[in-house]
C-alpha positions, 0 to 999 in steps of 0.5 A: 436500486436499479432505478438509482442506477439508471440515474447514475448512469444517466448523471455520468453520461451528461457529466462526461460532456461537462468535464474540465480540460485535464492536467497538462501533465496527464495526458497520455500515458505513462506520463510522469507528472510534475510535483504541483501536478498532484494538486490537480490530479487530486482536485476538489470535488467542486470542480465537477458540477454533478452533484450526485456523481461526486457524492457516489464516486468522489469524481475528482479526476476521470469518472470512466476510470473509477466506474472501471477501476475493478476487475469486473467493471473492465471485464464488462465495460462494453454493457450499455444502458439496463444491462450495465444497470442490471450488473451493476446492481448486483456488485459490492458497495463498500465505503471508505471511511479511513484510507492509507497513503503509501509510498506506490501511492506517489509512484503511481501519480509520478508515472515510476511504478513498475506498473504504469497506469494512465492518468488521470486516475484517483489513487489509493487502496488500503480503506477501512469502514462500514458496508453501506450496500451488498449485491445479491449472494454477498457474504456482507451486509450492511453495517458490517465494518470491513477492511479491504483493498482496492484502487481508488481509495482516496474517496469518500465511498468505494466500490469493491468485490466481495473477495477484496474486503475483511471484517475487522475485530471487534475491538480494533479501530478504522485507521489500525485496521486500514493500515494494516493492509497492504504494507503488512501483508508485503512485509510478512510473505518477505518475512515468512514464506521469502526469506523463511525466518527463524527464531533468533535470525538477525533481521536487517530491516531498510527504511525501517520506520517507513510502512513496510520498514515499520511492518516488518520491524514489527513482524520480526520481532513478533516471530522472535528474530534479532531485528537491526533497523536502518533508517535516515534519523535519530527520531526514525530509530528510537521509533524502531528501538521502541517498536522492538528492535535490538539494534540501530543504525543510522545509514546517512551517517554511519557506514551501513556494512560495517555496522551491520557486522559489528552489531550482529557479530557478522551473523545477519541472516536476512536483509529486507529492503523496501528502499533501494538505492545507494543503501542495497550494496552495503547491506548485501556485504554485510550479509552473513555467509548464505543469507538471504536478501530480499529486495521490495521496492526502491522508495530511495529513486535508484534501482541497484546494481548489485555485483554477482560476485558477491552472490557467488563468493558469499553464498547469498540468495538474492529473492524479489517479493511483489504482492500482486502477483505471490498470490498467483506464484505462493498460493499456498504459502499466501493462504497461511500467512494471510491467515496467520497475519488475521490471527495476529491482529484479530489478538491484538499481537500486532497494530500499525503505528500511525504516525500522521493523519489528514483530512480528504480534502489535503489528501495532496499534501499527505502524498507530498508528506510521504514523497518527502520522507517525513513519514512515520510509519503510517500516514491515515487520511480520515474521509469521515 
């Protein structure tokens, strides 16, 4: 291994000096990219001449930033020669077989997320699949199918920490195990440890049939809440009807408040939205007396401006949940519903919907599938 590690660093060194101009989008940082610019963010293997760095890390954009897409990697980015040979050797590696894409996964290549990161880059991070290798004291071997999250999933292989991946039950397949990552693990802490719900709360889900909307449609109706789901189309709310939910409505045509009252008799207790929006508003008014909204992301394009005296005059809690950080801020509350979630899906309680797949190398057009709200669901990119 640390001979073939050598060579890598070698190949790596020499394609550096050999690589294309960037996208004229993609220089600086914070850039925010046209639509056609995800196309050469997410170009072909074959633009690089390196045979050997594009088999091992898919260098279809900026190889520096993939060898330093992990926390170790930035914290020993200085090593040079045998030294970054030597710790290399002794890290994870771990294929991606089945990646997810996800709707940060857009933001992030447009330059909108909360968290801005440099372009050029390769994006995604939830991946299922077999350990091809393991560093030394690794708690995998290979063969071994995990799941797992990391930047830099839209790859054929994939480098993670030990820590970052999961065995995956035995009876559970690479696309349900991916997809159950990130959007489910954002949809439970909401549920469970942010909003606290109960047995026969009413749940207001938004984007109810997008990732997260769809995770936590599932979830609530698995800890026996009353779920209403909103969603944009006819086809996106008999998807949530048959997922479990107990009534609909359809916010592009409907007026979102007053439904809301009407079909929960003015007792909706939460509010999850992953949306934003011109649909927040309404969904907080129609909010029963002390409930509890919580806000996850603004896949609509708009952050909103809510009134505080509708806080004030209704007794309503307004709460934030971001994944990267609960772990940090609820180590204790993350501890139990990751392992709560784990049980789920080790007993077949709960499995994704997958409503689209795609081939690695249209991974461009399953960004622009879930750009364009078309999305299901999940959306799979098989790399196998």
């Amino acid at each position: 291994m640390a001979s073939f590690l050598k060579g890598l660093l070698i190949s790596f060194l020499a394609l550096l000096m050999s690589l294309p101009p960037l996208p004229s989008g993609a220089q600086g940082t914070g850039t925010t990219l046209k639509p056609e610019e995800i196309d050469q963010l997410v170009a072909p293997v074959a633009l690089y001449p390196d045979p050997l760095l594009s088999q091992i890390f898919m260098a279809s954009t900026y190889p520096l930033e993939v060898v330093q897409a992990n926390r170790w990697a930035k914290q020993n980015q200085n090593l040079k020669g045998d030294a970054l040979a030597q710790a290399l050797e002794k890290q994870d590696w771990d294929p991606s077989v089945r990646s997810l894409v996800n709707f940060p996964d857009v933001l992030f290549i447009e330059g909108k997320y909360q968290v801005k990161i440099p372009p050029p880059f390769i994006p995604g991070n939830e991946i299922a699949g077999e350990v091809i290798a393991a560093g030394d004291g690794a708690s995998l071997r290979p063969g071994q199918r995990v799941a797992g999250t990391t930047f830099g999933a839209f790859a054929e292989q994939a480098l993670l920490e030990a820590s970052q991946a999961t065995l995956m039950p035995d009876d559970a397949d690479f696309a349900s195990a991916a997809a159950f990552g990130v959007t489910y693990r954002t949809a439970y802490h909401a549920l469970r440890s942010t909003a606290a719900v109960a047995e026969g709360d009413w749940v207001v889900v938004l984007g109810a049939a997008g990732g997260v909307g769809l995770a936590a449609v599932d979830l609530a109706v698995a800890l026996k809440a009353r779920v209403l789901a909103a969603a944009s189309s006819p086809e996106k709310l008999d998807l949530c009807r048959r997922r479990g939910a107990e009534a609909t409505v359809d916010y592009d045509r409907e007026d979102l408040k007053s439904r809301i009252r009407e079909l929960t008799d003015d007792g909706a207790r939460i509010v999850i939205d992953p949306v934003g929006g011109p649909y927040s508003e309404p969904a907080l008014r129609g909010l029963a007396r002390g409930g509890t909204f919580v806000t996850l992301g603004y896949a609509a394009g708009a952050i909103p401006a809510i009134p505080l005296n509708l806080v004030l005059l209704k007794d309503i809690c307004v709460r934030g949940m971001e994944i990267r950080t609960f772990m940090s801020d609820h180590p204790d509350q993350a501890i139990r519903d990751e392992q709560e979630l784990a049980q789920m899906f080790a007993a077949g309680t709960i499995r994704p919907y997958i409503g689209a797949r795609f081939p690695l190398a249209e991974t461009p057009a399953a960004l622009r599938y879930v750009a364009e709200r078309k999305v299901l669901g999940k959306v799979v990119i098989d790399v196998a």
